[in-house]
N, C-alpha and C positions, 0 to 999 in steps of 0.2 A: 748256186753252189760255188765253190771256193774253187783252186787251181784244181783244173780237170783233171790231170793227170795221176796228182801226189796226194791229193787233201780227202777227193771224195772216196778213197778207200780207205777215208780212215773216219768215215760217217760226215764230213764235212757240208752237210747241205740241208736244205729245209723245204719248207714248201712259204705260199705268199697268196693267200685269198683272197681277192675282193668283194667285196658286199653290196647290197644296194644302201645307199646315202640314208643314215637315222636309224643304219641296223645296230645292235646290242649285241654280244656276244655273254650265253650266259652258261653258268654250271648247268650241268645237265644233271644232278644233287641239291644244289643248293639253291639253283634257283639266281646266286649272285651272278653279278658280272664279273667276267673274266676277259685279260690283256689276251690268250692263247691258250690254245690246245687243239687234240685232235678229235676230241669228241664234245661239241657242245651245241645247244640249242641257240639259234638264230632269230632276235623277237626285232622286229619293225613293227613301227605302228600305223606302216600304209600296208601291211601286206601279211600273209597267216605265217606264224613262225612256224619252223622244223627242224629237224635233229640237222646234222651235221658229223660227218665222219671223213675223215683225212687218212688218207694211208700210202705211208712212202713205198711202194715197192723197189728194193733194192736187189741186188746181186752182186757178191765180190767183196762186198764191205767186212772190214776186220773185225769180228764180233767175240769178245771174253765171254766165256762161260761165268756163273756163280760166282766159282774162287779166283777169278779175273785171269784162268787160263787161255790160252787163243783156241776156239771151236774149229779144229781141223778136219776136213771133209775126209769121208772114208773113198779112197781111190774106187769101189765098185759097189757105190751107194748106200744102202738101207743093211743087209744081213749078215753079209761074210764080216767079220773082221781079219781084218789081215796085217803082216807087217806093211808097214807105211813108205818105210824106204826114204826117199827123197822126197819131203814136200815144196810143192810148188806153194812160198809166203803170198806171191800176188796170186795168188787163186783159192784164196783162205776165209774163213768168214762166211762168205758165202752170200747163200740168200735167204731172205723174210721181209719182213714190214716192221715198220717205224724201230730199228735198231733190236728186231726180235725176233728171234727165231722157235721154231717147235718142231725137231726133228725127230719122227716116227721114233728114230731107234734107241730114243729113249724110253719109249712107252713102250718095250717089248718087258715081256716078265715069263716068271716060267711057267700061266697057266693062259699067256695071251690068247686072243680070238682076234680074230680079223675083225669082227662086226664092232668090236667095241675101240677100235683105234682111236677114234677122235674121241670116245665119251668122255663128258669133263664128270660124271657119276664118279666112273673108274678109276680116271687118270687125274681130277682135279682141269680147272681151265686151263686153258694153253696159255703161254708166253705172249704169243703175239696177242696185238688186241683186241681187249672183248667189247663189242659196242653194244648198248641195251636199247629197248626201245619199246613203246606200248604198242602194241598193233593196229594198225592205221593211221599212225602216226607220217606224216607227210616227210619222207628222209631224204635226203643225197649226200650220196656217196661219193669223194672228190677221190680220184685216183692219182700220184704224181710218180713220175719213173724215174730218178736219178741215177740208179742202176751203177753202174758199172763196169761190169764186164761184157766185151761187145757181144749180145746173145738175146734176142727178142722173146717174149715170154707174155704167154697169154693171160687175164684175169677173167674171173668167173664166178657169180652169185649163185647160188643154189635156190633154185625158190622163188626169184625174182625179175625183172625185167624193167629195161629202159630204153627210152627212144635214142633211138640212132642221132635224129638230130633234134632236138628237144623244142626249137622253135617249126619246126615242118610237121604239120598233122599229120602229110602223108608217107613221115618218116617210120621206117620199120623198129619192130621192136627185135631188141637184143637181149639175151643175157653172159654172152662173151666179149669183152674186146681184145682183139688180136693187134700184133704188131707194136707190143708194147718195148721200144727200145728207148734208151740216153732222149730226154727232154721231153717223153710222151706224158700227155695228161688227160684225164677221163671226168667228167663233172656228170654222174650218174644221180637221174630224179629219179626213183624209184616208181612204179607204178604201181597206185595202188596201196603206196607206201610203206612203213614198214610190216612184213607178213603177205606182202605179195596182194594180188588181184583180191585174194578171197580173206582176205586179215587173217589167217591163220600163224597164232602164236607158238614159239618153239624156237633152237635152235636151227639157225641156217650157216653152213660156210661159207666164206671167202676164200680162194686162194687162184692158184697158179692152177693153168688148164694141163699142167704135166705131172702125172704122177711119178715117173722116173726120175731122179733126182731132184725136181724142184719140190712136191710137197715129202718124198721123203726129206731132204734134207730141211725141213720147214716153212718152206710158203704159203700156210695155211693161218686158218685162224676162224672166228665164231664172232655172229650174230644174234642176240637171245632177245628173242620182241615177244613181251610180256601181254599175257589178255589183261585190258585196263581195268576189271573187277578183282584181279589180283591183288593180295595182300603179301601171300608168300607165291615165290615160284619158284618148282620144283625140276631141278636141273635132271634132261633125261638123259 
């Protein structure tokens, strides 16, 4: 990341993965090779390739809406709207993944349901990012914090599970990590890989272990791991 203070609230920061030596970085599309991204497959010719998924978790950072207006947080979350008054600029933006946000209260309308909040059927995919995957597909998940704003914040797979410590057999399994503040990183092998223990295909979530402001205000997002006899797949 760039100067702590002034830069990284203004998205100034990235992430830096290493690989094992002869690895390829390829489209997860096309199949070519590619310099970067956050979503690509990882082919070595000593060892079985797998998807690959990056995800900045941020907080604070300055984020334009569409029409490149500043996404100003509503002072008492997700439903009231209210006069704003005074906004606090350094507490703007907010939070999401990789420079993206999807805040509930957009997806309110005037026949909402609760059940269908996250449906991308309803509402279309979310902002933040969507990573795809065949079921059983061998995944990890690299988690990075740059964050922000001094305030720790949990992340959470739906569906899924990872070793604690991935080199310890007698390590427990997880599907939360906690304690995620300023320079935390998470390198999650999925178990089971993508679709969980039992390869069951479908959308699963990513986000923030807080419903109260963090996934209202957006820390969420969708993983959509396709059964590998699929031709089309039908978003539920």
């Amino acid at each position: 990341m760039a100067d702590i203070r002034n830069h990284r609230h203004h998205g100034a920061f990235g992430a830096f993965i290493a690989e094992h030596r002869g690895s390829v970085y390829l489209d997860p599309h096309t199949l070519k090779p590619v310099k970067s991204g956050a979503n690509v497959i990882i082919s070595n010719p000593l060892l079985p390739d797998f998807r690959e998924f990056v995800l900045l978790m941020h907080d604070g950072v300055r984020l334009l809406d569409k029409n490149g207006q500043l996404i100003v947080d509503p002072p008492d979350g997700l439903i009231e709207e209210t006069d704003l008054g005074e906004v606090d600029t350094y507490d703007q933006g907010s939070r999401g993944f990789n420079y993206r946000t999807e805040r509930i209260i957009n997806r309110y309308t005037e026949q909402f349901t609760i059940q269908d909040w996250a449906s991308s059927k309803t509402f279309g995919d979310p902002s933040t990012p969507v990573f795809e995957a065949y079921a059983g597909e061998p995944t990890t998940v690299r988690l990075v914090v740059p964050a922000e704003r001094r305030r720790s914040h949990t992340f959470h797979i739906h569906g899924h599970y990872w070793k604690r410590d991935r080199e310890d057999v007698e390590s427990r399994f997880r599907s939360v990590e906690g304690q995620n503040i300023i320079g935390h990183e998470l390198d999650a092998r999925l178990t089971g890989g993508a679709g969980g223990l039992y390869n069951f295909p479908g959308d699963y979530m990513y986000r923030s272990g807080n419903i109260r402001w963090d996934i209202e205000l957006g820390m969420w997002g969708s993983f959509v791991f396709m059964a590998k006899c699929s031709l089309i797949f039908h978003r539920l």
